[in-house]
N, C-alpha and C positions, 0 to 999 in steps of 0.2 A: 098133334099134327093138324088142329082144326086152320092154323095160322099158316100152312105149307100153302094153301090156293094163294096168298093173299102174299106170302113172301118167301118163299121155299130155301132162296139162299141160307137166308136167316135162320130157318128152321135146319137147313140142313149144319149149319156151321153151328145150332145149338146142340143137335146131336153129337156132332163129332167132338166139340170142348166137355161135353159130359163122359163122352167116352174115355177122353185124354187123362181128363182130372179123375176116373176110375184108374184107370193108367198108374196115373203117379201115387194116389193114395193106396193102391193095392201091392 
C-alpha cells in the first residue's frame, strides 16, 4: 500500500481484483 499516496484508485482496484480472483479460484 506504499503506491496508495501516489495512486489509491489503482491500489484500491488492485485489492479488489485480488479479492475477486480469490473469489473465483476458491
Amino acid at each position: 500500500r506504499q503506491l496508495a499516496s501516489a495512486s489509491p484508485s489503482l491500489s484500491f482496484l488492485s485489492e479488489v481484483s485480488k479479492e475477486i480472483v480469490a473469489c473465483w479460484r476458491g
